[in-house]
N, C-alpha and C positions, 0 to 999 in steps of 0.2 A: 574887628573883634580883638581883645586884650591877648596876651599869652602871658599865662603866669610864668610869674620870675625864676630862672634857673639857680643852680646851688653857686654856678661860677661868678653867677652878675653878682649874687647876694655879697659873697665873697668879698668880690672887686669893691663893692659899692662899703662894704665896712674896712675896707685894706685903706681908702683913699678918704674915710672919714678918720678914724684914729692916725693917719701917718702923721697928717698936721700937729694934731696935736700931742704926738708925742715927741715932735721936735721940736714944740715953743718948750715942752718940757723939759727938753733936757738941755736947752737954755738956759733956764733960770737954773735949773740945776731942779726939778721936781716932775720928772718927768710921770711917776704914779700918781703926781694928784691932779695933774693934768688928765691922764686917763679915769682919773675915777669920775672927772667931774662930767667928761665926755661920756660916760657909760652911764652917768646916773641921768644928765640931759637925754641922751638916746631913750634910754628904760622910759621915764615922763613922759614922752613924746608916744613912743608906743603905746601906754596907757590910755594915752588921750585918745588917740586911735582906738581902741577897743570900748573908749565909753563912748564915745561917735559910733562904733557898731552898734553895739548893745539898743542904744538909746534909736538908732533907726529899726532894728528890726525887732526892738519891742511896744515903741509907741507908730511907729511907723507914717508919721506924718505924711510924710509921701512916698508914692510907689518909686521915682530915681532916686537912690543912693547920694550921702554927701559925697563932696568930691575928698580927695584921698591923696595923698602925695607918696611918692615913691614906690616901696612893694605893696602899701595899702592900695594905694589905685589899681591893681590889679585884685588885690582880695574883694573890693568894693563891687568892683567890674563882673569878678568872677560870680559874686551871691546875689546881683542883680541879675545878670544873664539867668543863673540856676534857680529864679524866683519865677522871671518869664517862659521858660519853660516847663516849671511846676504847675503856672497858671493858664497856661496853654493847656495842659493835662487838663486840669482841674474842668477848664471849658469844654474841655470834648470829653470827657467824663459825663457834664453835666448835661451835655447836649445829647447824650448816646442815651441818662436817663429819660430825660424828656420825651424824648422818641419810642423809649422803650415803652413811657409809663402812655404818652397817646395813644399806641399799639396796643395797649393793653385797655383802655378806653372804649377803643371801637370794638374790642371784641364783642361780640355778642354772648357771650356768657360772664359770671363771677368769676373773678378770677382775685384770688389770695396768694401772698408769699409769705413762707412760713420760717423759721427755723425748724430745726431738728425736734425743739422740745415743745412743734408747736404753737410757738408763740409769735405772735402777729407782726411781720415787717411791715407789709403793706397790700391793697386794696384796692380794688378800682370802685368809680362809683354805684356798679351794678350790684358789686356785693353787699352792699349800704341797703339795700332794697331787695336783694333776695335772701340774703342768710341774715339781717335783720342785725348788722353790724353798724358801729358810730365812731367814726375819723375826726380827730384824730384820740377820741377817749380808748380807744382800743387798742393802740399801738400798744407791742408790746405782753397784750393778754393771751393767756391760753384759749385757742378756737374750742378746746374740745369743752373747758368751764364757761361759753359762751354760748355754743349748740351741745344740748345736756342729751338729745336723742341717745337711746343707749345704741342704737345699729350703728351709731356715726362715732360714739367713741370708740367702739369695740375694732370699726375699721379703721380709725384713724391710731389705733394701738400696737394692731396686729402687722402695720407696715406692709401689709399684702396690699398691692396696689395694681395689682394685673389685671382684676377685673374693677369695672366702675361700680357704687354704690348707687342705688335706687331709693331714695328719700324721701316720704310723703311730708309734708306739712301741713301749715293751716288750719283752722279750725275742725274743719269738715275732710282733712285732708285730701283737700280739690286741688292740692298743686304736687306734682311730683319731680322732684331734683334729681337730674344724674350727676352724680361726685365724681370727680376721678383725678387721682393726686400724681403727680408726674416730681421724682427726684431729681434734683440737678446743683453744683455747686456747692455741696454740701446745704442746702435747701429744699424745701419742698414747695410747688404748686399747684396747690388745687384750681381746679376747674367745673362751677355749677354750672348745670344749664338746666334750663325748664322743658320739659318733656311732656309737659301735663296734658298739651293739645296732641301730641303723637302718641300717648297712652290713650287718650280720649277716641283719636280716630281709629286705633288699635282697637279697641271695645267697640268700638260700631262696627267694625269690618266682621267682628268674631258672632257680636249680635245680629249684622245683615246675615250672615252666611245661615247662622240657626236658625232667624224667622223666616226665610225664603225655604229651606227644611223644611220647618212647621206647617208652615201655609201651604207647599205643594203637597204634604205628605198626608194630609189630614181628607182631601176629598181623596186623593189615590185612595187611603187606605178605606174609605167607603167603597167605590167603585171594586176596589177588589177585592173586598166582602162581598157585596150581590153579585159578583161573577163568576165567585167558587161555589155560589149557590148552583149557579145555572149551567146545562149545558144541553147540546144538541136532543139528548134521549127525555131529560127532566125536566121541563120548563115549569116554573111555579105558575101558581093560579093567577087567573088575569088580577086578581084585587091586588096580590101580592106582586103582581109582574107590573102594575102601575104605579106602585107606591115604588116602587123599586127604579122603575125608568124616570119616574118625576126627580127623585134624588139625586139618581147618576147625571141628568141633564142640567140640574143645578149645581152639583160639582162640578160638572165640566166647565158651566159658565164662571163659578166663581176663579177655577185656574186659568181660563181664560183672560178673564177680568185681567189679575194679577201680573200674568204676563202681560197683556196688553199697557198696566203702566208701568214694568220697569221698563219697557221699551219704549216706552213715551219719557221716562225719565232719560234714558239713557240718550235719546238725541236731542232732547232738551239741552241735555248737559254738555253736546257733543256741535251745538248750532253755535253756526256765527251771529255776531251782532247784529250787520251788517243787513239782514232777514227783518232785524225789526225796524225797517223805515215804511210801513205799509197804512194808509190811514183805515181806521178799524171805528165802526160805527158801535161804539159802547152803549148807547141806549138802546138801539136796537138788538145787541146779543142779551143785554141783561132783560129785555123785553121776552125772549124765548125762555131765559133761565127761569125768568118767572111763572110761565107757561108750566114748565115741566117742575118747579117746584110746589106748583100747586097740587102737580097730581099725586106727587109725592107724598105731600104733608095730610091728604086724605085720611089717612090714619092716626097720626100726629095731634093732626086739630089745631096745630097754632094757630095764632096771629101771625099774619104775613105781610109788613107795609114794604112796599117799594117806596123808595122818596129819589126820583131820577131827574138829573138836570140834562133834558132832551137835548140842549145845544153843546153839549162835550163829548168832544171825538179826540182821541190820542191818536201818536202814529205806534204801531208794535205788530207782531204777532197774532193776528185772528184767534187761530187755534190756540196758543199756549194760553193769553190772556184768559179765553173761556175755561179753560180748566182751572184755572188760578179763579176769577169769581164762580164756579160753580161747586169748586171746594171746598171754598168758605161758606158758602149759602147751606149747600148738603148738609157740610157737618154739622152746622148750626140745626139744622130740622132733628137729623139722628139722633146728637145728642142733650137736647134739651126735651125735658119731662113733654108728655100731652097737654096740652092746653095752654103751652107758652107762648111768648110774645119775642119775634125777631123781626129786625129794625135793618131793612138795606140803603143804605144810603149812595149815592152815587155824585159828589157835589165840588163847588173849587172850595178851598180852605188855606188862606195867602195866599191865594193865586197859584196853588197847586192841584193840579185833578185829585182825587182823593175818594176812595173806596173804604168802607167803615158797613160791615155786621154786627151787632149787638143783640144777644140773646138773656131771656134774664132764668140760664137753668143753673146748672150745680155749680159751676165755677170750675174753677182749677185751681190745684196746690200753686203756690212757689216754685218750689225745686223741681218741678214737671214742668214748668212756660220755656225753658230757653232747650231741652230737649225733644219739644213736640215736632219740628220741625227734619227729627234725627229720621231715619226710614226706616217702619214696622215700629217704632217707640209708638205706646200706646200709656195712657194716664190707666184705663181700666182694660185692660186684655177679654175678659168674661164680657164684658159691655159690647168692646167693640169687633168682637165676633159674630155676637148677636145680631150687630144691627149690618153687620156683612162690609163692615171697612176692613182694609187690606194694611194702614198702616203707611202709605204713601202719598196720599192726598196732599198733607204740610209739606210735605219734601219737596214734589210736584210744582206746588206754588212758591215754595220757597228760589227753586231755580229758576222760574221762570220771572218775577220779580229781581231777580239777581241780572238775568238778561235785558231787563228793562229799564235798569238803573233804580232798582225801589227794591226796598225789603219790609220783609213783613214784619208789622210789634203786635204783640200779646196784651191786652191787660184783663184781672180777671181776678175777680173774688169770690172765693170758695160761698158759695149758696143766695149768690149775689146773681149771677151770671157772667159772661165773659164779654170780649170788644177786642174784634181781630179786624186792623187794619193796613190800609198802605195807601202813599201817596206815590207820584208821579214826577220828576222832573219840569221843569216848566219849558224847557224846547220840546218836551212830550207832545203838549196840547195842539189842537190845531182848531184852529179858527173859524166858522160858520159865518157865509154871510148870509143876508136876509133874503135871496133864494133858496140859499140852502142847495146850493150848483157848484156851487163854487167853496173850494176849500184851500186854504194857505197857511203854513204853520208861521205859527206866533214867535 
C-alpha cells in the first residue's frame, strides 16, 4: 500500500527540480526565465494530471486508475484504494438489504416502510395482496390516500401506536386485518396480518359456548317447571302426572342425546390415526342404516333408493364411519318436505370409493354451505328444533372424514335440493376376492 507524500519529500523533490535550472540560469545570465519556464512546464504537467483525474473518475472507463508519476501515483493510489473500500461498503450495504428485504419476504404478514409523512419506501410482496398495493407504481405515495378507511387514517394520524388497529375489509367484510405500526430510524413499519380465521374461531367458541346454554337450558327449564308443580303432599292428576313424565323423559333423552355427541366428538377429535386401519364392511353398515331409515321416514314418506356396490369395503373406523353415513342419510329424511325423493349412493368414482346423498327438498343459501359444518350452526334454528337436531351431526362427520383423509362438499340449490358427498382415498379401498374370504388392500 502507497503512503501519501510528506511536506519534506514534496519539498526536497521541488528543491532538486528548480536547483538545475536555476543554475543553467544564471549561466546564461537569465536565471528568472529559466525559472519561469520550469514553473510554467511543472503547472502543464500538473494540469494534465488533473484532466487524467477528472476524465477517470468521471467517464470512468476502468475501475484501476491511470498510472501516475511522482506525487500523482500516490493521489491515483490513494482515490483507488478509497473507491474499493466505498465499494466494499456499498456491497455489504446491499447485501445487508437483501437480507433484510428476504426477511421481510418470509414474514408471514404485510409488512410496509413508511416515512414520517407516510409515504411509501417500500413493500414486501404480501402487501401487494393484502392492502391491495402495486410496486413499483406506489413508491413514494401516501398509504393513508391509498387505504381511504377513515379508522385507518384517523390511526394512522393520531401516531398512537401502542395498541394495534382491527380492520375489516372486503366486500362482505369477511377478512379482518390487525395493523400495528412499530417507529424506528426515523421511519415507520407497519405490520398486516390477517386474523379473519382467529376472529372466525373466536365467534364459534362464543357461539359453542351460547348454544350448549341453550340447548342444556331449554329441557332443564321444563323439568323444573313440572317439578315446582309437584311435591311429596300434592301430586297432580294422573292425566296431568303423564303428560308430565312423558315430557321430562324426553328432555331427559334429548340432554342426553347432546351430551352423548359432544363426547363422541370430542374423542373423535381426540383419536389417533392409527385406529383407522381396521377393514369395515360398508355395504353391510349401510344395509342396517337403511333398515332404520325406513323406520324413520314412516312419517316422512319419501322415496328411499339405496344404489350399493356390495363388493367395497374400506379400511377405517366402524363406529365413526357409521355416524358419518347415518348423518348424512338422517338429515336428508328430517329436512326434506314429505313426499321427497333421496338418492344414497354408495359407488367407485376414478377409482375412488365415494359416498353421495341427494335429496331434492329446499336447498340451502350460499353463505350458510361452508358454515353448516361449524357446531350448533343451524340454516333454520325453529326447523331444526322441531325436528330434534342438536346442531352436531356436520361437525361429527366432518371430523371424522378428516380422520380418514376425506372431507366432506356441499352442493345445493335453494328449492332445487341439496348433494352432500365424500370420497375416499384410494389405499382406503380394499379388495374382495371371489370368495369373499379373503381380503387384501389395493
Amino acid at each position: 500500500m502507497y503512503r501519501v507524500i510528506d511536506k519534506q519529500a514534496l519539498t526536497r523533490r521541488l528543491f532538486l527540480y528548480f536547483l538545475p535550472l536555476a543554475l543553467i540560469g544564471y549561466l546564461v545570465s537569465a536565471p528568472f526565465l529559466f525559472l519561469f519556464i520550469g514553473a510554467f512546464v511543472l503547472l502543464v504537467w500538473h494540469y494534465k494530471q488533473l484532466y487524467r483525474l477528472s476524465d477517470w473518475l468521471l467517464n470512468q472507463r476502468s475501475f484501476n486508475p491511470p498510472e501516475g508519476k511522482g506525487a500523482w501515483e500516490q493521489v491515483f493510489e490513494g482515490i483507488y484504494q478509497l473507491q474499493q473500500r466505498n465499494r466494499k461498503k456499498r456491497n455489504e450495504l446491499a447485501e445487508l438489504i437483501r437480507r433484510f428485504r428476504e426477511g421481510a419476504e418470509a414474514i408471514p404478514d404485510a409488512v410496509v416502510v413508511l416515512q414520517q409523512d407516510l409515504s411509501i419506501v417500500w413493500c414486501n410482496q404480501l402487501a401487494l395482496k393484502v392492502l391491495g398495493l402495486q410496486w413499483p407504481t406506489d413508491h413514494g405515495q401516501r398509504l393513508d390516500n391509498l387505504i381511504r378507511d377513515p379508522k385507518f387514517v384517523k390511526y394512522m394520524h393520531e401516531h398512537r401506536f401502542d395498541e394495534a388497529l382491527e380492520l375489516e375489509t372486503g366486500l362482505a367484510h369477511e377478512q379482518v386485518l390487525e395493523i400495528r405500526v412499530m417507529p424506528y430510524a426515523e421511519q415507520l413499519m407497519l405490520v398486516a396480518r390477517d386474523v379473519s380465521r382467529l376472529k372466525q374461531l373466536e365467534q364459534m367458541r362464543k357461539d359453542f359456548v351460547a348454544n350448549v346454554s341453550h340447548e342444556l337450558r331449554t329441557p332443564l327449564t321444563v323439568m323444573a317447571g313440572y317439578l315446582e308443580m309437584m311435591d311429596s303432599d300434592n301430586m297432580p292428576p294422573p292425566a296431568m302426572w303423564a303428560k308430565a313424565h312423558g315430557t321430562m323423559i324426553d328432555q331427559c333423552k334429548r340432554m342426553d342425546s347432546l351430551v352423548n355427541q359432544l363426547l363422541s366428538l370430542s374423542r373423535i377429535e381426540g383419536a389417533r390415526k392409527q385406529d383407522n386401519d381396521k377393514a369395515v364392511n360398508i355395504p353391510a353398515m349401510l344395509d342396517l342404516i337403511h333398515t332404520e331409515a325406513k323406520s324413520l321416514n314412516q312419517e316422512k314418506g319419501h322415496e328411499l333408493v339405496f344404489d350399493i356396490d356390495p363388493t367395497l369395503d374400506i379400511k377405517g373406523a366402524g363406529d365413526e364411519l357409521r355416524s358419518a353415513y347415518s348423518n348424512l342419510i338422517f338429515n336428508a329424511i328430517h329436512y326434506t318436505k314429505p313426499g321427497g325423493h333421496i338418492h344414497v349412493r354408495w359407488y367407485l368414482e376414478n377409482d375412488l370409493p365415494t359416498f353421495s346423498v341427494v335429496d331434492n327438498g329446499d336447498g340451502i343459501a350460499p353463505e350458510h354451505i361452508n358454515r353448516l359444518t361449524e357446531r350448533f350452526y343451524r340454516v333454520d334454528k325453529a326447523r331444526s328444533r322441531k325436528t330434534g337436531g342438536s346442531g352436531l351431526g356436520l361437525a361429527i362427520t366432518k371430523h371424522v372424514l378428516s380422520r380418514h383423509d376425506s372431507a366432506l362438499h356441499i352442493e345445493s340449490k335453494v328449492g332445487e335440493g341439496s348433494r352432500f358427498w365424500f370420497a375416499f382415498p384410494k389405499q382406503k379401498r380394499i379388495f374382495m376376492t371371489n370368495d369373499e374370504s379373503h381380503k387384501s388392500v389395493i
